[in-house]
C-alpha positions as a Markdown table, in Angstrom:
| # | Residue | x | y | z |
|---|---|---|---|---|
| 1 | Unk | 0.0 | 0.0 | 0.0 |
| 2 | Unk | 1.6 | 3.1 | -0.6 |
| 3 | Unk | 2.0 | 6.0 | -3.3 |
| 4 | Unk | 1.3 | 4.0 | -6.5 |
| 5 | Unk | -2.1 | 2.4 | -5.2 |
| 6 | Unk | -3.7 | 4.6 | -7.9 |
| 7 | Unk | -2.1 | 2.4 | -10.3 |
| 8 | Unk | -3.5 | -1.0 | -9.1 |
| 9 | Unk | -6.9 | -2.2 | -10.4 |
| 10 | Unk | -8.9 | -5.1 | -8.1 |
| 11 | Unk | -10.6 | -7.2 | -9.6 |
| 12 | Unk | -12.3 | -10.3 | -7.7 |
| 13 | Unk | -12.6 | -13.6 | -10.2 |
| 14 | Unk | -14.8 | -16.4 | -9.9 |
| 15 | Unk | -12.9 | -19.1 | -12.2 |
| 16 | Unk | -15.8 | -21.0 | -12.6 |
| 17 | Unk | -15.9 | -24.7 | -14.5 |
| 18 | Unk | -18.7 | -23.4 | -16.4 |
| 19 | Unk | -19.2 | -19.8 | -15.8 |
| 20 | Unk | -16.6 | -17.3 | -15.3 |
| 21 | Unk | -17.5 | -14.0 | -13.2 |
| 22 | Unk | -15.6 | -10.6 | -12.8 |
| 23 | Unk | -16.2 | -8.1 | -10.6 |
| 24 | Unk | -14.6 | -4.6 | -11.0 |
| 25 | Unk | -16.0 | -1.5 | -8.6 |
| 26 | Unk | -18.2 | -3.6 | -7.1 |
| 27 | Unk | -20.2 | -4.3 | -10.5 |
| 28 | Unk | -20.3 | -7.4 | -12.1 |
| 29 | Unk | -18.5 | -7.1 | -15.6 |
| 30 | Unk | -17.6 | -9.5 | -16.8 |
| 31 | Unk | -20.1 | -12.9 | -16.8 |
| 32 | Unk | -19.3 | -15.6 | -19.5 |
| 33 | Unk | -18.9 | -19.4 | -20.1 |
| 34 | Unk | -15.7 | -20.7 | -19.4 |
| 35 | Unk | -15.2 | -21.8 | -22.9 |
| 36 | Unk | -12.4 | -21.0 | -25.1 |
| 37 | Unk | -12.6 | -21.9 | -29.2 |
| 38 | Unk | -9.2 | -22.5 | -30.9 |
| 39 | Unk | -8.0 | -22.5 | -34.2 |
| 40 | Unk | -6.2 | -26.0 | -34.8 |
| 41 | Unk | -3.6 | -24.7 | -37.4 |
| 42 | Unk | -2.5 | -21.8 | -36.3 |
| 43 | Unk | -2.8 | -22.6 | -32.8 |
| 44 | Unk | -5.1 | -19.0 | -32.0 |
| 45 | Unk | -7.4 | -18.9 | -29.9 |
| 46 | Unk | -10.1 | -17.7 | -32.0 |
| 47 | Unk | -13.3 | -16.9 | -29.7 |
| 48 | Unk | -13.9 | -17.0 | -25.8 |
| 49 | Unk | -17.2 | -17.2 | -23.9 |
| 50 | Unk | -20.7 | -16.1 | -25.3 |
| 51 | Unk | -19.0 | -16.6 | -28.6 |
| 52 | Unk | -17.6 | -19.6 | -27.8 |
| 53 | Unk | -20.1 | -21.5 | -26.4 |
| 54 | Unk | -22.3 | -20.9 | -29.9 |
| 55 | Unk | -19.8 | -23.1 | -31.8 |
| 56 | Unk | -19.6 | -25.6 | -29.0 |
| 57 | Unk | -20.4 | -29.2 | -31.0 |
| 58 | Unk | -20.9 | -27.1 | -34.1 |
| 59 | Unk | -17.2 | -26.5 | -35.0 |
| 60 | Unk | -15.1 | -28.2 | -38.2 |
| 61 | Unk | -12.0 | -30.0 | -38.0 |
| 62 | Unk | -9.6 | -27.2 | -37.8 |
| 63 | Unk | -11.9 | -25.3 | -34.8 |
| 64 | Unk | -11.9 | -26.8 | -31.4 |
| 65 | Unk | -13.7 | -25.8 | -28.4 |
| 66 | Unk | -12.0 | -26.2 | -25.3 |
| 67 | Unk | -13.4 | -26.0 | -21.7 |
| 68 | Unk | -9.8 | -24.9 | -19.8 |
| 69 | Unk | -11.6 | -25.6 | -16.2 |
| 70 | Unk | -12.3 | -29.4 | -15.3 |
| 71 | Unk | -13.7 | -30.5 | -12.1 |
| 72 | Unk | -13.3 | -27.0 | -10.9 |
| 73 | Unk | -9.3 | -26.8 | -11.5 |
| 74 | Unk | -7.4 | -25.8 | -14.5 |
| 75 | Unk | -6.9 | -28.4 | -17.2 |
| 76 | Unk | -5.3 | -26.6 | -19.8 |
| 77 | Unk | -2.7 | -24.0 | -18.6 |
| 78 | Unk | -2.6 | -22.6 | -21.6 |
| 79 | Unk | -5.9 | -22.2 | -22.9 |
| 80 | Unk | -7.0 | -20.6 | -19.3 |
| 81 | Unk | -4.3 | -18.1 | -19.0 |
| 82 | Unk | -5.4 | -16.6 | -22.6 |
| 83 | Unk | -9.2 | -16.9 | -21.4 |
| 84 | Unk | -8.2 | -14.8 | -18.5 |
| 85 | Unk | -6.6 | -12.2 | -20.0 |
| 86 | Unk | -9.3 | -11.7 | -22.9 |
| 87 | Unk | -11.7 | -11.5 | -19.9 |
| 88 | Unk | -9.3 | -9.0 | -18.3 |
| 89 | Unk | -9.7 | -7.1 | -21.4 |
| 90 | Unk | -13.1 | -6.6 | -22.0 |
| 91 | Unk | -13.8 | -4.9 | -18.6 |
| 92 | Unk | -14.8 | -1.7 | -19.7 |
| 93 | Unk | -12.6 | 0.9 | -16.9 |
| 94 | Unk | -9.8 | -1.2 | -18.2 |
| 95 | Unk | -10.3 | -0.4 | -21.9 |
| 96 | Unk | -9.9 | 3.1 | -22.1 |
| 97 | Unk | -6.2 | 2.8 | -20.6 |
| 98 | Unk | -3.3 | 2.8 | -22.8 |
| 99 | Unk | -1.1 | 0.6 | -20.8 |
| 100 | Unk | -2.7 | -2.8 | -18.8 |
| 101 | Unk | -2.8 | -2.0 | -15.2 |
| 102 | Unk | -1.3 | -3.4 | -12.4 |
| 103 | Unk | -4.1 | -5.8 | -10.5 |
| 104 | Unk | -4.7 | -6.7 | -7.3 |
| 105 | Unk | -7.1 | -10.0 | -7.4 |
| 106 | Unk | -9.1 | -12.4 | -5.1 |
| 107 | Unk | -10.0 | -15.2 | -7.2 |
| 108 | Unk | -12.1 | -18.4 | -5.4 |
| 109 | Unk | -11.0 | -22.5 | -5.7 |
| 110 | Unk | -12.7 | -25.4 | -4.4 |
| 111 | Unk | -12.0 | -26.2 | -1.0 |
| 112 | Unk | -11.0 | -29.8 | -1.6 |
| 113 | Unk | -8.4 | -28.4 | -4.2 |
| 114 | Unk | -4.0 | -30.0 | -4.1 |
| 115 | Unk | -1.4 | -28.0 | -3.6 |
| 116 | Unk | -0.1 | -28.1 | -7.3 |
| 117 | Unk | -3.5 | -27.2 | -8.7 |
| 118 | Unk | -3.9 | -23.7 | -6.3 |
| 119 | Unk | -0.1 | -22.6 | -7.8 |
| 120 | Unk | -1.8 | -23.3 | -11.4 |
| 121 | Unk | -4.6 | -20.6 | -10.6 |
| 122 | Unk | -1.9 | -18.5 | -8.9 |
| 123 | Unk | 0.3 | -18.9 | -11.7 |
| 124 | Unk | -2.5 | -17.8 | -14.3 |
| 125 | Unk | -3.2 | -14.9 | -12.6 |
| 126 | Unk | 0.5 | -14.0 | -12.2 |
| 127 | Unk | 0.7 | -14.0 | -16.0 |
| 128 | Unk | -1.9 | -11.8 | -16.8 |
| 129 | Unk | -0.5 | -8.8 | -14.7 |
| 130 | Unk | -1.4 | -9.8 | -11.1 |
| 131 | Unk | 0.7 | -8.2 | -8.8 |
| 132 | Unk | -1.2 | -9.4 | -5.3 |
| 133 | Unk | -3.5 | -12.4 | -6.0 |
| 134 | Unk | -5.1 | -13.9 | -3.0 |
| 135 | Unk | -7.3 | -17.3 | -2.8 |
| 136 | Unk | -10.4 | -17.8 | -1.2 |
| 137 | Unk | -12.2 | -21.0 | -0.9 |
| 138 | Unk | -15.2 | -21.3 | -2.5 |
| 139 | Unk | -17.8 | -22.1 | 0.6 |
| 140 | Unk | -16.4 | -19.4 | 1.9 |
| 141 | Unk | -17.0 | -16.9 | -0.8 |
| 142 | Unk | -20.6 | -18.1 | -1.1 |
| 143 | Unk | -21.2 | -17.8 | 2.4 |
| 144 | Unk | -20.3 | -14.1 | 2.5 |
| 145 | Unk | -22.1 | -13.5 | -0.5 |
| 146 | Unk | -25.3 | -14.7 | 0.6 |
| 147 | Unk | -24.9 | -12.3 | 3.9 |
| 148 | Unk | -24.1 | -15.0 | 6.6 |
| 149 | Unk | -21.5 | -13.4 | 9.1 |
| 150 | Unk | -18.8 | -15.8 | 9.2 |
| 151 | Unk | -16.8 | -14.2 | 12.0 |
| 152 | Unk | -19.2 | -15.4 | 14.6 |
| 153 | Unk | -18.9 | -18.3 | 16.8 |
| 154 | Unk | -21.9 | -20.3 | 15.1 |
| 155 | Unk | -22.0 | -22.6 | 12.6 |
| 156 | Unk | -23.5 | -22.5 | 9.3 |
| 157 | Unk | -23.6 | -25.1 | 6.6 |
| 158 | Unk | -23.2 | -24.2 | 2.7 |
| 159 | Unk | -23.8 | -26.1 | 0.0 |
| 160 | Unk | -22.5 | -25.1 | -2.9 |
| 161 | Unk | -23.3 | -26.9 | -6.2 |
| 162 | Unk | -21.3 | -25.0 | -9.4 |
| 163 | Unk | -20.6 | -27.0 | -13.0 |
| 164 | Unk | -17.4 | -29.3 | -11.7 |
| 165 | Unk | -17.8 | -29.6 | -8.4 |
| 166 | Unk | -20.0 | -29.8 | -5.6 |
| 167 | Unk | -18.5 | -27.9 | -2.5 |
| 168 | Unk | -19.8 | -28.7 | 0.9 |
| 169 | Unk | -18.5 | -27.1 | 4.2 |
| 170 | Unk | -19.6 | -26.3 | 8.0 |
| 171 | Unk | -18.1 | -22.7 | 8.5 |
| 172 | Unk | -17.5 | -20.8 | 12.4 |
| 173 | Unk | -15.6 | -17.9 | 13.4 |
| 174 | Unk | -14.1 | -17.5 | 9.7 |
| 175 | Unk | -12.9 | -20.4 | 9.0 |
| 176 | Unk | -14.1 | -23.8 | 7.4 |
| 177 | Unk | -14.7 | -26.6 | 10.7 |
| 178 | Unk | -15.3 | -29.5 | 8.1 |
| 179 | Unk | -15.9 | -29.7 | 4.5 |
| 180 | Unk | -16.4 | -32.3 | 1.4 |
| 181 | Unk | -15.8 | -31.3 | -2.3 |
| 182 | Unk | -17.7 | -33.9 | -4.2 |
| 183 | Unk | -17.1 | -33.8 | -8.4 |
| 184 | Unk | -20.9 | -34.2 | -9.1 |
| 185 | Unk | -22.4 | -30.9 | -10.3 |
| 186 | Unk | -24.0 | -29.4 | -13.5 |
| 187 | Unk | -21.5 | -31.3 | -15.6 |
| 188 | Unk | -22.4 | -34.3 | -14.5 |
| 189 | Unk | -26.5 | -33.8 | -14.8 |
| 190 | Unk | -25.8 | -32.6 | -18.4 |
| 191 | Unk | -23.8 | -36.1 | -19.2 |
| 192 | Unk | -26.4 | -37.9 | -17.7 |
| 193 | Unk | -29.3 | -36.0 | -19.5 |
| 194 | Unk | -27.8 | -37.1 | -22.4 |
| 195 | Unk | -27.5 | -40.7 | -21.5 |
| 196 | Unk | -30.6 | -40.7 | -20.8 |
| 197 | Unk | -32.0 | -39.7 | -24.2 |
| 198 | Unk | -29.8 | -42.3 | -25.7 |
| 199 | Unk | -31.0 | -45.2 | -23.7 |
| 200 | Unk | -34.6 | -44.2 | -23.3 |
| 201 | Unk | -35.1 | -43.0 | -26.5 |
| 202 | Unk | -32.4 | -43.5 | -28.6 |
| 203 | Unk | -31.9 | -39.8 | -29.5 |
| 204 | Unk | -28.3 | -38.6 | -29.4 |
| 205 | Unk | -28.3 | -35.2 | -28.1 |
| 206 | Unk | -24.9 | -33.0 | -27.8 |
| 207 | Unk | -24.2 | -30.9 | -24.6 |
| 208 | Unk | -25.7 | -27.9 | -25.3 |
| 209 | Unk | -29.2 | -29.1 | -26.1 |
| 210 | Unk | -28.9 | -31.5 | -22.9 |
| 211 | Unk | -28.3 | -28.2 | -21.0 |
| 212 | Unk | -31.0 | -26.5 | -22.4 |
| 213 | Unk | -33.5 | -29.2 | -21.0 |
| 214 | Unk | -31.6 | -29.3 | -17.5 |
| 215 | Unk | -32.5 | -25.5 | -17.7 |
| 216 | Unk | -36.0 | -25.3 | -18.7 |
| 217 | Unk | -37.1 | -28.5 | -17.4 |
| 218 | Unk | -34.7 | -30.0 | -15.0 |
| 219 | Unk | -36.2 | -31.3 | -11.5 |
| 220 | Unk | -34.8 | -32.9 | -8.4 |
| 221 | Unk | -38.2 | -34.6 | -7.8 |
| 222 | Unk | -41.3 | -36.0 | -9.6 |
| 223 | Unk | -43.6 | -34.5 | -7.3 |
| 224 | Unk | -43.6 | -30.2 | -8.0 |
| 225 | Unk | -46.1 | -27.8 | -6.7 |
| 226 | Unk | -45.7 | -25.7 | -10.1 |
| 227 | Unk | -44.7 | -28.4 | -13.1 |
| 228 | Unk | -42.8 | -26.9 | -15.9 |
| 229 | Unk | -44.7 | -28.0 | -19.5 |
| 230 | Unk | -42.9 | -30.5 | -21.6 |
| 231 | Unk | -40.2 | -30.2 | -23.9 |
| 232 | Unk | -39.6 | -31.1 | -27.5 |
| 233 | Unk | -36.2 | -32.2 | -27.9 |
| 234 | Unk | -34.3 | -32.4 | -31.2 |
| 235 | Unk | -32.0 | -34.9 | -32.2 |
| 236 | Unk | -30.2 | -37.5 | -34.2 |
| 237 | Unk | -32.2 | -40.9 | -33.9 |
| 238 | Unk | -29.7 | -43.7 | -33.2 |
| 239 | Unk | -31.7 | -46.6 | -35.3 |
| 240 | Unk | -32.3 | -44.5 | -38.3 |
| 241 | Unk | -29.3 | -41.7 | -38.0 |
| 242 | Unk | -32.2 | -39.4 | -39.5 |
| 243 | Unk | -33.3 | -36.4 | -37.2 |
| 244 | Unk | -35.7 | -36.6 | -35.1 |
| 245 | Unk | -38.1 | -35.0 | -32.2 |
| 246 | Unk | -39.3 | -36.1 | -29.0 |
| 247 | Unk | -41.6 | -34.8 | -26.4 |
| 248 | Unk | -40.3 | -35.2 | -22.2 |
| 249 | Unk | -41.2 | -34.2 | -19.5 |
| 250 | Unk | -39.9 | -33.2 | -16.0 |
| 251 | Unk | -40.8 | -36.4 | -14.3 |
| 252 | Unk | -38.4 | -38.1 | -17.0 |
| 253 | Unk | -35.6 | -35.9 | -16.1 |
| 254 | Unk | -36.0 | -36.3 | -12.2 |
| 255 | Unk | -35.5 | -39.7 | -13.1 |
| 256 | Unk | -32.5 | -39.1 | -15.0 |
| 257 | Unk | -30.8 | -37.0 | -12.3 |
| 258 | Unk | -31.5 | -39.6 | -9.2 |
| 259 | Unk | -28.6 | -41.2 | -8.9 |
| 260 | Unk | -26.7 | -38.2 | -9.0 |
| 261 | Unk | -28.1 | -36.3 | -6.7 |
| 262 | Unk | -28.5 | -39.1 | -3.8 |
| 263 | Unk | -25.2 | -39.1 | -3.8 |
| 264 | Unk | -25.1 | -34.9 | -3.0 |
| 265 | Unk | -27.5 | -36.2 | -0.1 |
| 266 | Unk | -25.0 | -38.8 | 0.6 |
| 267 | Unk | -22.0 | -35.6 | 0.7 |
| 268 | Unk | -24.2 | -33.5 | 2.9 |
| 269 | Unk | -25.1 | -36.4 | 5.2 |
| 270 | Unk | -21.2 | -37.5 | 5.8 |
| 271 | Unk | -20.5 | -33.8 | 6.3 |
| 272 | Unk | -23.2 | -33.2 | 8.7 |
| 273 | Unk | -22.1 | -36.8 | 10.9 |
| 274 | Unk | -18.7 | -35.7 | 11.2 |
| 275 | Unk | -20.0 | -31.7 | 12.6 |
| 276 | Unk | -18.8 | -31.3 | 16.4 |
| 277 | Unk | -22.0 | -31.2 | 18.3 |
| 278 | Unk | -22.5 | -27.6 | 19.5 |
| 279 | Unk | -21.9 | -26.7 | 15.9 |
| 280 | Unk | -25.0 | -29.3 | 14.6 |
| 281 | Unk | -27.1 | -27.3 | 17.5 |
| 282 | Unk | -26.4 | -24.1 | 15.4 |
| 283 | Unk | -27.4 | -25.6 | 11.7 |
| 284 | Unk | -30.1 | -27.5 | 13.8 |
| 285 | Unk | -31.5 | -23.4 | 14.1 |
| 286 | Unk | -29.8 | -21.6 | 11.1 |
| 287 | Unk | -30.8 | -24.6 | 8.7 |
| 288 | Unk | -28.7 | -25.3 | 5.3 |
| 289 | Unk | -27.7 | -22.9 | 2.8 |
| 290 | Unk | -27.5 | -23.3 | -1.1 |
| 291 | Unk | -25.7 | -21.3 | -3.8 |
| 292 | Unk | -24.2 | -22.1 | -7.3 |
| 293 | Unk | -26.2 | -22.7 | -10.4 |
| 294 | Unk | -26.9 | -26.2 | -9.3 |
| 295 | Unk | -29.1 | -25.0 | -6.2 |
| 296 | Unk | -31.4 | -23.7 | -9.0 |
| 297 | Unk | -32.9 | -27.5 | -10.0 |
| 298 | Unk | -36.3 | -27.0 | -9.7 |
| 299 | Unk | -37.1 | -29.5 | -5.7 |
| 300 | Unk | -34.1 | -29.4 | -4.7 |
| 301 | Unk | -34.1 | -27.6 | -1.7 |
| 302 | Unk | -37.5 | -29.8 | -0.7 |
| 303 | Unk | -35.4 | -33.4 | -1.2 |
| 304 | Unk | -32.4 | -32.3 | 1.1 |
| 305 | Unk | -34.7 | -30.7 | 3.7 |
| 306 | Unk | -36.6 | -34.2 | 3.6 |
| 307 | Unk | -33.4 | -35.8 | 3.8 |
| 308 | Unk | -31.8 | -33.7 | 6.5 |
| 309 | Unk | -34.7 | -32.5 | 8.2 |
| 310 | Unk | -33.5 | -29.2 | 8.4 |
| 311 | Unk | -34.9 | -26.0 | 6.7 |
| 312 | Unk | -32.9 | -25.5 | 3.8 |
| 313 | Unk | -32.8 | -21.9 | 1.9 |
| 314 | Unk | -31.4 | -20.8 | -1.6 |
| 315 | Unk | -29.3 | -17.8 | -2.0 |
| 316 | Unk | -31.3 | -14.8 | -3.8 |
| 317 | Unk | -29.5 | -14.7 | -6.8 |
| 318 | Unk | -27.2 | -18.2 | -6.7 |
| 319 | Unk | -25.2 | -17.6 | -9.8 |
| 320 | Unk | -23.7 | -15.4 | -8.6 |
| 321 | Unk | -23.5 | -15.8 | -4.7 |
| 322 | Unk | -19.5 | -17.0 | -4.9 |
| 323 | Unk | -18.0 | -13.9 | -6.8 |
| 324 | Unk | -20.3 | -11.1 | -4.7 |
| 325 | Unk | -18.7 | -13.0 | -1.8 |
| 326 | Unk | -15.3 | -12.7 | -3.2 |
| 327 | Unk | -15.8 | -9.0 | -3.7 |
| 328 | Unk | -16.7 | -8.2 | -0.9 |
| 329 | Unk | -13.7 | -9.8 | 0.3 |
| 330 | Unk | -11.9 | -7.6 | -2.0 |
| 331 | Unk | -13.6 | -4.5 | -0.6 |
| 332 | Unk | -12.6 | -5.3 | 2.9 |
| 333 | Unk | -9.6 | -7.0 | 2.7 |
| 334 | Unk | -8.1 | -6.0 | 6.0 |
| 335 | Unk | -11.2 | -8.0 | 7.8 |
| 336 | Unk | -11.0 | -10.7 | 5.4 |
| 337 | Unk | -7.0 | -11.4 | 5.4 |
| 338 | Unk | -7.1 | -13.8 | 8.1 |
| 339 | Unk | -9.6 | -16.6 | 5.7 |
| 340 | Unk | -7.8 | -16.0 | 2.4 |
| 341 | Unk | -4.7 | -17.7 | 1.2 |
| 342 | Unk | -1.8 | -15.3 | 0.1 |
C-alpha cells in the first residue's frame, strides 16, 4: 500500500468450470462461459465465452472448443491463461487505458483443491499482470455473499453446487470446521441427461441441447407444486441416423438425475455426521444454505430438507453468490485477510 495504489486495479474472479464472473467496482462485468474456441492450425485462440459456447459441438475440423476448467481446477494451462486475459480485457474501466494495469485480485477455488492445482490458478493470474493475487475457498465466498456473518462463533452449513464440483462445508468464526468437495455438479447432470436420451429413446443429443433441457425442465423430484410444461427435444435418432423430435417431460428428467443427486445427499449427510456437536445445534437453528447454479434445479431444496430435516434456503440470486462474496472480500480485505490464502 503506498503511493502508487492509484495504479493498481482489483478485480475479484470467480474461475468457474462453467461460468466465469468478474467483478470490478463492485459491479459485475464480466459474466461468460468458461469456454475457449481455438483455431487448430494456427494454434489462435479464435473466440472465448458467449462466442464460444455458440460453436460448441458445431465446429469443423480445424476449430476446437476447449473448456480450460475441469472438475473446478485448471486443465489446460494454456488455454485458461489466454481466457483470463481476454476477460481482463473486455472490462470496460480497463479499456480506455493505454497501458494494462497493475491488478490486485481475489479469485475463489474449491475447498477440496492439491497444492499443485492452487499454484496453477496462482500462476495464471501471475501471467496476466497480477501483482497481489489472494485465494479464497469457494464455501467461503458463497457464504459471505449470501450475507451470513462468518466471523461469529456459530455454525453455518453451505452447500455449494457449481458446473465441476459440488463444495460442501460447516463454517464458524471465519474459518471452514469441516468440509467435502464432491465432483458431481452441473456437468455431470448434463452427461447424464444425455445418456438418458440415448437409452430411453435412442436420441443422441450434444451438450448444449442436454443443458437447455436441464435449464428449462430440470427437476430434483417428480412431485412439483408448479410443473414446468414438456419439452420437444431435437436430435439424431440412433436406429435410423435421420433427425428426429421427441416430447419429455420433467418427471423423466428427475428420473434421470436420481442417482446423482442421492449421492449430493449422501456428501451433505457424511459432512453433517462428522460436525462437532454444539456446531449441529447451530445448523439444527440456522438450517442449510445453497448457492451455485446447481441449487437452481427445480425441488431441490424440498429433497435435502426431507433428507436432512432441516430447513434448507437458496441464496437470492445463486449464480452469482460465490463472486459477490469474493468481492466483498476484495472491498474489505483487512477483515478478510485472516480466511484467504496469500
Amino acid at each position: 500500500m503506498g503511493f502508487f495504489d492509484f495504479l493498481i486495479e482489483e478485480i475479484a474472479i470467480d474461475l468457474g468450470t462453467a461460468n466465469t464472473l468478474i467483478i470490478h467496482n463492485d459491479k459485475v462485468v464480466v459474466d461468460s462461459p468458461s469456454i475457449v474456441a481455438r483455431d487448430r492450425t494456427s494454434g489462435k485462440i479464435t473466440a472465448v465465452g458467449k462466442e464460444a459456447a455458440m460453436m460448441q459441438g458445431k465446429t469443423h475440423e480445424n476449430i476446437k472448443t476447449i473448456r480450460p476448467l475441469k472438475d473446478g481446477v485448471i486443465a489446460d494451462f494454456d488455454a485458461s491463461e489466454k481466457m483470463l486475459t481476454m476477460f481482463i480485457k473486455e472490462i470496460p474501466a480497463l479499456k480506455k487505458k493505454l497501458f494494462t494495469p497493475a491488478l490486485r485480485m481475489v479469485i475463489c477455488i474449491p475447498s477440496g483443491i492439491t497444492e499443485v492445482e492452487m499454484r496453477a490458478v496462482k500462476e495464471s493470474a501471475e501471467r496476466v499482470n497480477g501483482k497481489e493475487v489472494y485465494l479464497i475457498h469457494e464455501p467461503m465466498a458463497a457464504a459471505i455473499g449470501i450475507g451470513v456473518d462468518i466471523m461469529q462463533p456459530k455454525g453455518n452449513m453451505i452447500v455449494d453446487i457449481g458446473g465441476g464440483t459440488t463444495e460442501i462445508a460447516v463454517i464458524a468464526l471465519g474459518g471452514i470446521v469441516c468440509d467435502k468437495s464432491v465432483k458431481i455438479a452441473g456437468d455431470v447432470f448434463t452427461n447424464d441427461i444425455v445418456y438418458y436420451m440415448r437409452t430411453q429413446h435412442n436420441l443422441y443429443v450434444g451438450e448444449r441441447t442436454a443443458e437447455k433441457i436441464k435449464i428449462q425442465i430440470g427437476a430434483a423430484t417428480e412431485d412439483l407444486e408448479v410443473p414446468p410444461d414438456e419439452m420437444s427435444v431435437q436430435g439424431r435418432d440412433l436406429l435410423t441416423g435421420k433427425p428426429k423430435q421427441v416430447n419429455i417431460s420433467y418427471r423423466e428428467i428427475a428420473k434421470a438425475l436420481d442417482k446423482s443427486i442421492l449421492r449430493i445427499e449422501d456428501a451433505v449427510m457424511e459432512t453433517l455426521s462428522q460436525t462437532p456437536p454444539e456446531l449441529a445445534a447451530d445448523i439444527y437453528n440456522t438450517g442449510i444454505y445453497l448457492a451455485g447454479g446447481g441449487s437452481m434445479l427445480r425441488g431441490l431444496d424440498k429433497r435435502l430438507s426431507q433428507k436432512t430435516d432441516l430447513p434448507v434456503y437458496i441464496a437470492e440470486d445463486p449464480l452469482r453468490a460465490v463472486v459477490r462474496g469474493t468481492g466483498i472480500c476484495l472491498k474489505t480485505l483487512n477483515r478478510y485477510k485472516g480466511i484467504l490464502i496469500k
